[in-house]
C-alpha positions as a printed Julia matrix, in Angstrom:
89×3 Matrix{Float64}:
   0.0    0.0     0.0
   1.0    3.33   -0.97
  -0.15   7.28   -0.71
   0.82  10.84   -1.49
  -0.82  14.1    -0.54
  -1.31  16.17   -3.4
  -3.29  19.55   -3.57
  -6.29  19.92   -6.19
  -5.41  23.33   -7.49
  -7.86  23.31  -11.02
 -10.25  26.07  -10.94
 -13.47  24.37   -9.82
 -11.9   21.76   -7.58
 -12.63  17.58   -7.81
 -16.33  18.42   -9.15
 -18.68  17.17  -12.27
 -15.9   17.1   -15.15
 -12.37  16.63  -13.29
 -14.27  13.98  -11.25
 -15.21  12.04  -14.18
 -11.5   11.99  -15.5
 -10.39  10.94  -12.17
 -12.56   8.11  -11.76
 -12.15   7.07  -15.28
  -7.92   7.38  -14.48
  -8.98   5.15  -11.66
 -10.66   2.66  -12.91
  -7.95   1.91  -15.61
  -6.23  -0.09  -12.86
  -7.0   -2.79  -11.0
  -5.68  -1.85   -7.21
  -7.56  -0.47   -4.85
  -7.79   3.2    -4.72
  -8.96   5.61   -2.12
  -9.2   10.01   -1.42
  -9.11  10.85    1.42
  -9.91  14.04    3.08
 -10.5   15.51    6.99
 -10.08  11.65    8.27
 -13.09  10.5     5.24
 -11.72   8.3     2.79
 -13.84   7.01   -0.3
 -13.14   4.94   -3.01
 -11.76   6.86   -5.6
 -13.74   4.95   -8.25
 -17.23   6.37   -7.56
 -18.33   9.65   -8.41
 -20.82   9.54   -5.49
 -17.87   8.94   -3.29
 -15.28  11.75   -4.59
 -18.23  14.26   -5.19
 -19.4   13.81   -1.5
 -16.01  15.05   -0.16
 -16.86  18.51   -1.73
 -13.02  18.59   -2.65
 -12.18  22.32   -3.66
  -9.51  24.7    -5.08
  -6.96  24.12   -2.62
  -7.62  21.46   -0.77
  -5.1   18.86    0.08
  -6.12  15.38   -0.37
  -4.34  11.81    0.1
  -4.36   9.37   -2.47
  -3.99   5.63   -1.32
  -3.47   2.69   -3.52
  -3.41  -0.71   -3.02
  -2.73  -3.53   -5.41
  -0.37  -5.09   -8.05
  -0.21  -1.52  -10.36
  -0.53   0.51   -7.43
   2.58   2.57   -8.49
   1.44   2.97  -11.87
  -1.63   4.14  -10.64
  -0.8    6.55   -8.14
   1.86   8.2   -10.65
  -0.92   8.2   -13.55
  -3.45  10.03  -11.07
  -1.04  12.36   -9.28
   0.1   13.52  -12.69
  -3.63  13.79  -13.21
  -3.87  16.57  -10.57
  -1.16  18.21  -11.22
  -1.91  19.03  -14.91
  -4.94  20.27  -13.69
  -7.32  17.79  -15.63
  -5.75  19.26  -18.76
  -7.26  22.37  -17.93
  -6.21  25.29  -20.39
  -5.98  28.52  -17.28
């Protein structure tokens, strides 16, 4: 098992669109992956479960993965974040 804190810093946070391209990152692998924020942790492939933490600009979140790609993973969706969901700014 692995994790790294990374900060969301796109414009509208983890919401509706980055969400969706975080869960679909997610669900490219087969580990086990989790967000967690404030001490709540939710399984990073459902968009119920990442839209309830009402992640926002800012926010720091930790990203655990378990599995037999869970370094693959964790690099793919930390690289995710930090290009901002391909967000043009």
């Amino acid at each position: 098992m692995i994790s790294k804190e990374v900060v969301i810093q796109n414009q509208v946070g983890l919401h509706a669109r980055p969400a969706t391209f975080f869960i679909q990152k997610a669900n490219e692998f087969k580990s086990s992956i989790w967000v967690e924020k404030d001490q709540r942790k939710v399984n990073a492939k459902s968009l119920l479960g990442v839209l309830s933490l009402g992640i926002s600009r800012g926010t720091k979140v930790n990203i655990i993965v378990d599995g037999v790609d869970e370094e693959n993973a964790l690099k793919s969706l930390a690289n995710l974040i930090k290009s901002n969901f391909s967000e043009q700014q």
